[in-house]
DOFI-967851 format. One record per residue: residue in one letter; x, y, z of N, C-alpha, C in turn. Coordinates in steps of 0.1 Angstrom, whole numbers, plus 5000, padded with zeros to 4 digits. Example, Ala and Ser with C-alpha at 12.3 -4.5 7.8 and 13.67 -1.06 7.14 Angstrom:
DOFI-967851
A513249435078512349555078513249675078S512849785071513749895071512950005079
end
This chain:
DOFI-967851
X259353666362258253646352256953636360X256153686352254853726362253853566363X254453476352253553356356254253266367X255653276366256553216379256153216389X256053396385255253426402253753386407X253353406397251953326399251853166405X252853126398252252956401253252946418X253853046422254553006433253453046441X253053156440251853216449251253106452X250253036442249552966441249452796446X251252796443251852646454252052666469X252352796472252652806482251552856490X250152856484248852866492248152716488X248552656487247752506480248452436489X249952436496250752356509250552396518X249852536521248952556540247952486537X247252536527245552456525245952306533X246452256522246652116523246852056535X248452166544248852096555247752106568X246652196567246052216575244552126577X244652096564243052066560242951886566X241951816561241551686567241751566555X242351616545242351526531243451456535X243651366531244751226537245251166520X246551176525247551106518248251256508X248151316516248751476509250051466510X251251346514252751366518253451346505X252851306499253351286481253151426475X251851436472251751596469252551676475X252451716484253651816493254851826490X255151686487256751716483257051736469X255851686463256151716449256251876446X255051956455254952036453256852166453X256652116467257852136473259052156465X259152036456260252036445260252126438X259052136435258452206422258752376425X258452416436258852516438260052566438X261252496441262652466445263052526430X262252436417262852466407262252596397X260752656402260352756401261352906406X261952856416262152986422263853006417X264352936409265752886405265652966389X264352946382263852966369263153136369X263953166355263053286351262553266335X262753166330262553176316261053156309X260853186300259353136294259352956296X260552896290260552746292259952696305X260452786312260152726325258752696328X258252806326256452836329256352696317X256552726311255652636295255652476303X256952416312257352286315256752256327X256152376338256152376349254752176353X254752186360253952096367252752146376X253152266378252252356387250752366385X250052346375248952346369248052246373X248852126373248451986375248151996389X249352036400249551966411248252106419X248352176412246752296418245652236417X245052156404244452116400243951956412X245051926414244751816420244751836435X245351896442245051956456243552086454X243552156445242152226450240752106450X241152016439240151916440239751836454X240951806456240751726468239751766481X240851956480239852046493238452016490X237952046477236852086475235751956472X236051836474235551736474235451676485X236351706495236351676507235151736517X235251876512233451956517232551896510X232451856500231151786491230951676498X231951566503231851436508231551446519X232051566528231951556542232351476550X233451416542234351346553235851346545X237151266551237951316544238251236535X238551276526239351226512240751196510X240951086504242551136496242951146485X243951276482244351296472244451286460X244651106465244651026454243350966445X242650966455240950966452240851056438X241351236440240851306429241851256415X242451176418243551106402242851006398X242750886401242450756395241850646404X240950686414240950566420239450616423X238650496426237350466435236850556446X235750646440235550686452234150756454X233750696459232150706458231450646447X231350516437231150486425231350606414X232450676418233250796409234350736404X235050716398236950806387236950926388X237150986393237551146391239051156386X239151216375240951236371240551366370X241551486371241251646369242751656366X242551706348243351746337243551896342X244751906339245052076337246252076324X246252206322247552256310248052356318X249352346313250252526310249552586310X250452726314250252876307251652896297X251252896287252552996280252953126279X254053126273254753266269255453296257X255053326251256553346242257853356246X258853306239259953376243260753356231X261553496224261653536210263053496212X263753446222265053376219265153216213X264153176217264053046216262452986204X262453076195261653036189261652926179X261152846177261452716167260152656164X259952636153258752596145258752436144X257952396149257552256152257152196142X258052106136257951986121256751956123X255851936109254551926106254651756110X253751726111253251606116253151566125X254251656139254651596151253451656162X252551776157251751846166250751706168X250751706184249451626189247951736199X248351866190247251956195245451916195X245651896180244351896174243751736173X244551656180244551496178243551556191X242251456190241651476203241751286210X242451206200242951066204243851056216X244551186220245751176226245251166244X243851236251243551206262242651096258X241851106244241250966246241450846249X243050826246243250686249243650686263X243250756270243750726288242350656290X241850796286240050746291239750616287X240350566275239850426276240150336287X241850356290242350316301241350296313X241050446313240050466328238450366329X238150346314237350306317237050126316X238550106309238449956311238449946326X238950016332239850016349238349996352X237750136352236350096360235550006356X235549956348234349796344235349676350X236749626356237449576362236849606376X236449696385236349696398234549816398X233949736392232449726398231849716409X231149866416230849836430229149766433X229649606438228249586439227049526427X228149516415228149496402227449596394X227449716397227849836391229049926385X228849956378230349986369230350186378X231850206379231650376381231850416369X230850546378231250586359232650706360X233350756350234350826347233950946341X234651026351234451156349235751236344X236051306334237251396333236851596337X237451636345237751756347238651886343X238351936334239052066331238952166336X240352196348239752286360240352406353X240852456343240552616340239852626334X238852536330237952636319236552636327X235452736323234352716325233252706311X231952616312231052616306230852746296X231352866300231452996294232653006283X233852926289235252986281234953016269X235653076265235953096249236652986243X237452906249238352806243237352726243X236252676244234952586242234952546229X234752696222234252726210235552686199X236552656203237852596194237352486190X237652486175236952356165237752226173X238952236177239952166185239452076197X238652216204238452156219236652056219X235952126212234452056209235051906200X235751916194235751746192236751666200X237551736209237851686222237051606229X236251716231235051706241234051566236X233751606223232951506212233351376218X234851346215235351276216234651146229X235551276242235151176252234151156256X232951216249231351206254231351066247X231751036238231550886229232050786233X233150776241233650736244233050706261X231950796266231550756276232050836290X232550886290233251026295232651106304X232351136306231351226316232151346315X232051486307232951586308232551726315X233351736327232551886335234051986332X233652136337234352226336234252296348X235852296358235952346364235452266380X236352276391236552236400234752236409X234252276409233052366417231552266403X232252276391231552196385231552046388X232351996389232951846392232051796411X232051926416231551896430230151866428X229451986419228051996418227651846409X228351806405227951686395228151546404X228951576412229051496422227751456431X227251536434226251586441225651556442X224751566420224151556419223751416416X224651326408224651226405225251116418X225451106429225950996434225951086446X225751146454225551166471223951106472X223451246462222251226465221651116463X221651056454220950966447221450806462X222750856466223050766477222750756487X221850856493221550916504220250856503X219350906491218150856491217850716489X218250616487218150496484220150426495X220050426510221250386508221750256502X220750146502220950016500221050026481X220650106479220150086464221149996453X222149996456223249906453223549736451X222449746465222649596469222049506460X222249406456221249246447220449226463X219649156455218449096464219048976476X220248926470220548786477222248866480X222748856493224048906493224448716499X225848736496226848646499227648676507X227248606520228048656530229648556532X230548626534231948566538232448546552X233848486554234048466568233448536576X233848636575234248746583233148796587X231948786583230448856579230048736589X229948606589229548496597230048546611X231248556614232048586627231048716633X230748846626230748936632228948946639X227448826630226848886632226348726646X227748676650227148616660228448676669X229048726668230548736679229948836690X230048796704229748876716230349016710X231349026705231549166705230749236700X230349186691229149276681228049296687X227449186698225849186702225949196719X227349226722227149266743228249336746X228449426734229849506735230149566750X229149626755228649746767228649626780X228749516778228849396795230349316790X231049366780232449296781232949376786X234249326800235149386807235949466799X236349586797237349636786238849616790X239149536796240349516801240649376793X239549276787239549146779240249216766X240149306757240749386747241849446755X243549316750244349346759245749336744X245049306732246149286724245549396711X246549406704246749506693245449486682X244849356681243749346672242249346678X242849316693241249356697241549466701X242449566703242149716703241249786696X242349776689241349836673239549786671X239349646672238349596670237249656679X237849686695236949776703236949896700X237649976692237950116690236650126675X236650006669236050056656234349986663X234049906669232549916671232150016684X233350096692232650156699231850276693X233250346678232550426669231350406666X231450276653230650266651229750126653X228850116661228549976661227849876647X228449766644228549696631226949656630X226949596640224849526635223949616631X224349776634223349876634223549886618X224349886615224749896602224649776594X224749656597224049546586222749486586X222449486599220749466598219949536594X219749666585219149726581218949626566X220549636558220649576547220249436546X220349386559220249226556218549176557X217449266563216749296573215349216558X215649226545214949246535215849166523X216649086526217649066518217648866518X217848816511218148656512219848656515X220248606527221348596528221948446523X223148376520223748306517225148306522X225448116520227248126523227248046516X228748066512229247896502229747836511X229647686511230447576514231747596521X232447656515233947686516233847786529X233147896527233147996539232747906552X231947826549231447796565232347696569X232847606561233647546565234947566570X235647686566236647746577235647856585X234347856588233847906603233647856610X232947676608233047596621233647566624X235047566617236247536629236447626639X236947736633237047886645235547856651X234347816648233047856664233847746669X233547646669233947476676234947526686X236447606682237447586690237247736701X236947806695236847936701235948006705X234548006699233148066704232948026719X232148126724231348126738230048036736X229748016744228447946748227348026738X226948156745226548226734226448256723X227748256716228048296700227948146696X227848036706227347876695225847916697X225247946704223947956705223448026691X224148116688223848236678224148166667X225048096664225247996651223947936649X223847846662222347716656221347836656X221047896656219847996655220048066639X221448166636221448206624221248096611X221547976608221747906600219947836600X219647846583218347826581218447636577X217647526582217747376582217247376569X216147416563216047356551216547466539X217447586544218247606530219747566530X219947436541221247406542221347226542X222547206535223147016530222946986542X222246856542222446766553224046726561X224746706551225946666562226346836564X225746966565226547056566225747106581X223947046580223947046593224046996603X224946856601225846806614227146856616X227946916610228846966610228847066621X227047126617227147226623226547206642X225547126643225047056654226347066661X227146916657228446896666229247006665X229147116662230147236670229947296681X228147296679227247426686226947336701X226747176702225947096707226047136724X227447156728228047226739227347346748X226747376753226047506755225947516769X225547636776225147586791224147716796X223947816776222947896779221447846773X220547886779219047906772219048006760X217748006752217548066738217148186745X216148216757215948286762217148396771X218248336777219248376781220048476768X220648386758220748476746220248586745X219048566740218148686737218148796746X218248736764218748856772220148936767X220748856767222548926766222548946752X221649006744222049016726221349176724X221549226731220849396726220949446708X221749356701221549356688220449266679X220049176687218749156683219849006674X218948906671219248756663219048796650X219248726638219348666627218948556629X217448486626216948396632216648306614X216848216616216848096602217448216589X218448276587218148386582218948306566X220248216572221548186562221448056555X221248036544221247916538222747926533X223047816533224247736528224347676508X225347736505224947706487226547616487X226247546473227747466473227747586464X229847546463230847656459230647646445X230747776438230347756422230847876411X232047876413232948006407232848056398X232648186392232948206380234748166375X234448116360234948126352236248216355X236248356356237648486356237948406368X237148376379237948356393238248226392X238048136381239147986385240348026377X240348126370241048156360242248216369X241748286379242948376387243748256395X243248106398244248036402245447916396X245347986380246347946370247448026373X248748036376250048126375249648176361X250348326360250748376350251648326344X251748346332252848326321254148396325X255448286326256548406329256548546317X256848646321257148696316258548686305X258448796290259748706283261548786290X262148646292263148736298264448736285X265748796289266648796283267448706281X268248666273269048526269270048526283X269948416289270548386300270048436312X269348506311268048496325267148406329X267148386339265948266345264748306348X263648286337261948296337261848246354X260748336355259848326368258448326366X257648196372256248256369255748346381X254848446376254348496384253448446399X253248506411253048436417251048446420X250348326422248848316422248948456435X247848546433247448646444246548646446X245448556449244448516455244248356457X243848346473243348226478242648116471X242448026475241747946467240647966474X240447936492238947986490238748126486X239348216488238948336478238048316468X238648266464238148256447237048146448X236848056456235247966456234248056464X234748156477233448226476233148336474X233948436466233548546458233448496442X234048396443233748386425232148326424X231848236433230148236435229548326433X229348416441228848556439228948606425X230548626423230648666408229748616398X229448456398229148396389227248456387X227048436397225248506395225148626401X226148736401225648866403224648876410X224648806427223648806433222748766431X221948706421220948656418221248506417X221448526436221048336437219348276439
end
């Protein structure tokens, strides 16, 4: 059958693409594909074509290629289905090809067609877009986009009373609707590279909340005398990596731009599991870099003794620092806030409700999946959307 043949063609040049190309997480696809073909080449019937998967899994591998040149770096797969990626949703729909086939004709009981229902993708889209108002980048919502990679702006099937209130539909619904693979890039493009490129901070709130991890990095020798540590001290599996990822890319270059114009902040809870780790573990220098980052009059009195008696130890000068810091200080930069959660995030350290089980099964509640400080110092943040 000449569509058989077609969609094999067409799998079997979408598995070099793929295996060759730079898009990541293609081992699912591939084998799906793979199957797919297995039972393509087994099939000659119209059913076959009408059932195939082939449409989809084209749909979703040419996307990837072609988003991955738009992004200029690599993508995964999974990116072009349901997931975050670039303040995008990208899903890319496809359909069948049919055929007739006069052995198997049968008229489909009235009521059961979900052709002309344009409810039937709309209710994903809702899906999609509760999903994206759940994971806000920066407290920006993505927006959702749907893809119809065989048609173009031109088709004829546009003009179907069917497909315009489709369409209708998901515009109302908030939708963003392009046509065609090459369209979906250009929209890309235009609405979120650029617009990211020219403003990169543009994202950010005025006041960011900084966490552990953010404390650790913008006083840690690694970060500010990477080029005068022995590389033989990076002797275990986490500081490999850790020297592999700032020799790429070095970290301060990259946040002091953002921080440079910005009110920084910590909650309570963050710093309090950081002066333990500086007290037991910091250099001379990275305590130097603490009493210097942390601002005295945007911080609690007992939090500046806490912080004194960690740092108090030293046997460099401010001057010495400043020699061995080629990334430059954060000077009074961090005030200290008490912990003050939203509401959803004290909510996340209630257990779930067991789910209901069967008569003579033993309920389990589900288990808490976030920290407690987790939740005192991102739910801060959460609570004033940066506008501390």
């Amino acid at each position: 059958m000449e569509i058989i043949e077609r969609y094999i063609t067409q799998l079997e040049h979408l598995t070099t693409s793929l295996t060759t190309s730079p898009v990541q997480n293609t081992s699912r696809l591939i084998s799906a594909i793979s199957s797919e073909l297995s039972f393509l080449r087994r099939s000659s019937n119209a059913k076959a074509a009408s059932c195939s998967n082939a449409p989809f899994f084209t749909a979703t591998g040419d996307a990837a290629l072609r988003l991955s040149e738009v992004y200029g770096r690599d993508v995964s797969c999974e990116a072009c289905l349901d997931q975050d990626s670039g303040g995008v949703f990208e899903k890319c729909e496809a359909g069948g090809d049919y055929e007739e086939d006069d052995d198997d004709d049968e008229e489909e009981e009235e009521g059961e067609s979900d052709e002309d229902d344009p409810k039937v993708p709309s209710s994903n889209c809702k899906e999609w877009i509760q999903t994206a108002g759940q994971y806000p980048v920066h407290f920006v919502v993505p927006k959702v986009v749907i893809c119809f990679t065989s048609m173009t702006q031109e088709s004829e099937e546009l003009s179907d009373p069917s497909n315009i209130a489709l369409v209708n539909a998901l515009e109302l619904l908030g939708v963003h609707v392009v046509f065609g693979i090459d369209s979906l890039a250009l929209w890309i493009q235009e609405n979120c590279i650029s617009a990211a490129s020219s403003t990169q901070d543009s994202l950010l709130t005025d006041t960011l909340n900084l966490d552990l991890t953010t404390l650790i990095s913008l006083v840690s020798d690694t970060c500010h005398r990477f080029e005068r540590i022995p590389k033989h001290v990076f002797d275990v599996d986490a500081l490999i990596a850790q020297e592999k990822a700032e020799a790429e890319a070095p970290l301060l270059k990259e946040l002091y731009p953002l921080f440079a114009t910005r009110t920084l902040v910590t909650t309570r809870t963050a710093f309090l599991k950081f002066i333990p780790i500086a007290s037991k573990i910091a250099g001379p220098f990275e305590k130097h870099r603490i009493r210097l980052l942390f601002d005295p009059s945007r911080t609690p009195t007992d939090i500046l003794k806490l912080l004194h008696e960690a740092t108090a130890t030293t046997e460099v000068s401010e001057s010495q620092v400043l020699e061995w810091t080629s990334a430059g200080i954060l000077i009074s930069k961090v005030g200290v806030i008490e912990d003050e959660p939203s509401d959803r995030f004290v909510r996340l350290l209630t257990p779930t409700p067991p789910p209901t089980k069967r008569k003579g099964e033993k309920a389990r509640q589900q288990p808490i999946k976030i920290s407690e400080p987790n939740v005192f110092i991102y739910g801060t943040a959460d609570r004033y959307h940066g506008r501390l």
